[in-house]
N, C-alpha and C positions, 0 to 999 in steps of 0.2 A: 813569490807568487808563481811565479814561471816553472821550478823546482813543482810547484802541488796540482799545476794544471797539467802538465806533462804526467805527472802519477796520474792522478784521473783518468788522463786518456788512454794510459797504459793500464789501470786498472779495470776498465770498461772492454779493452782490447781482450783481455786475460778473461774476462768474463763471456765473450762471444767465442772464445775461441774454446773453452771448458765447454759450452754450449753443444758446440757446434762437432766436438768431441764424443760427447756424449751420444749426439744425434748416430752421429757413425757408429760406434761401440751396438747403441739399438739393435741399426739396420744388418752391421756385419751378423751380430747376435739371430738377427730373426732369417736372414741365408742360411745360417748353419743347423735352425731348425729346419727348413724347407731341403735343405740335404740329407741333411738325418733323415728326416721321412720318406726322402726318395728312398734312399739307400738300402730302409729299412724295408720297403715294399719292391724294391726292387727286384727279386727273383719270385716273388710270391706267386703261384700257380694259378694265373686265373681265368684259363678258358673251360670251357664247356665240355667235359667228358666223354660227349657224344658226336660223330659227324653226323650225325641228320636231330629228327625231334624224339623227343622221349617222354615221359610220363614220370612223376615220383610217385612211387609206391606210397602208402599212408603205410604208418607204423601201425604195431600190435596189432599184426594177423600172426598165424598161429608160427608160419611160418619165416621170421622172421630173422636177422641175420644173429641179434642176439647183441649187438652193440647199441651202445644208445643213442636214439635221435639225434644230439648232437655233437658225434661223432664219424656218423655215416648216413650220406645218403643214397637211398636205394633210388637207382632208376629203372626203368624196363623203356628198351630200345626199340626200336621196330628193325625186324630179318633186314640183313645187308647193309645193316650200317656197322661201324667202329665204335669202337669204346678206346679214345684217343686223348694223347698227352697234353692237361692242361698248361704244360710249361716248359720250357725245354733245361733238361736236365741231364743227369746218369742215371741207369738203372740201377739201382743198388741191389735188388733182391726179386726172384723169381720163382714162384713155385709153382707145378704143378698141380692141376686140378684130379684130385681121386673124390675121397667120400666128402671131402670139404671144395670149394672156391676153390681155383687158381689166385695167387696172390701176386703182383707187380707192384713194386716199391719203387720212386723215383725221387733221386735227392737231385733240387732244384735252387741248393746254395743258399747261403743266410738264414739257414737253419730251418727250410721249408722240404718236406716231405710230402708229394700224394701217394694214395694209395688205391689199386684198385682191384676188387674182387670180382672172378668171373668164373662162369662153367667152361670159360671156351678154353683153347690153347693160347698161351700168350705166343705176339708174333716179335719178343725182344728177348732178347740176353742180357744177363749181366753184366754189365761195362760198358754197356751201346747208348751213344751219346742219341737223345732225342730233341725233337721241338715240337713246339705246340700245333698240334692238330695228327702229331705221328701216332699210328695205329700200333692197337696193344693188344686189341684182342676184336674178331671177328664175329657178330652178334649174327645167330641161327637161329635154326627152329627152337635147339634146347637149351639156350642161356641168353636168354632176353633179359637177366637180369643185372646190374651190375652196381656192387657194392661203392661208392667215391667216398673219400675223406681225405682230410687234409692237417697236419701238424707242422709246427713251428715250435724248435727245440724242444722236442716230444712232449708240446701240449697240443690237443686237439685245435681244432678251430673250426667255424660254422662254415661250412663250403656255401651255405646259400648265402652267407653275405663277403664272401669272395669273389664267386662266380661273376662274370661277368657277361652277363646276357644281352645278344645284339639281335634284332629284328622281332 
């Protein structure tokens, strides 16, 4: 009798402690998602393109960049403000503005890219470490306009539901 009550107690034990096991296993389980998703948004580019206020352009005018809505969005700046780096990153790529946009490419890690299109002169080089709010290109009278987009392992993504807008 002694012998089956001791098992009992021992087999109730085993049983709380399987429990209580499991419970852990969960919680570790449900950090390592809450990591992941840091990790995963971690470098993600999500400030505002612009230092001051802007406007988006509405799509199909005649004049239009030619990419599609959910790939670029256009804004139009007002004279003497920045068109400035959502996130701080490297420059990867620079071109020169002729019959096309100036192009600024910034790799922002974990496989995040912006992109941004201007008439103006860009004010970075290639390899020049930025962060977010650094000036890239200088809005005038003649390139109020500026192409933004954003990719993650060259697939596009909606910059308006990145973007993180304050005030």
């Amino acid at each position: 009798e002694e012998l089956l009550s001791a098992k009992e107690t021992l087999e109730k034990q085993v049983a709380n402690l399987n429990q209580t096991l499991s419970q852990r296993e969960e919680q570790v389980q449900m950090q390592e998602e809450t990591i992941q998703a840091a990790v995963e948004t971690e470098n993600m580019p999500k400030g505002f393109p612009v230092s001051g206020a802007a406007q988006i352009k509405e799509t199909g005018a005649e004049d239009d960049t030619g990419l599609q809505p959910e790939q670029e969005i256009i804004f139009i700046a007002a004279v003497q403000t920045n068109v400035t780096a959502t996130g701080a990153g490297t420059v990867l790529e620079v071109k020169e503005a002729g019959e096309e946009p100036a192009n600024v490419s910034i790799d922002h890690g974990n496989g995040y890219v912006s992109m941004y299109r201007n008439m103006g002169e860009p004010k970075v080089a290639v390899g020049s470490q930025v962060e977010n709010g650094t000036a890239i290109f200088e809005i005038g009278e003649g390139n109020a306009e500026i192409g933004y987009s954003v990719s993650k392992d060259g697939n596009y993504l909606d910059p308006m539901e990145i973007i993180e807008i304050k005030g």
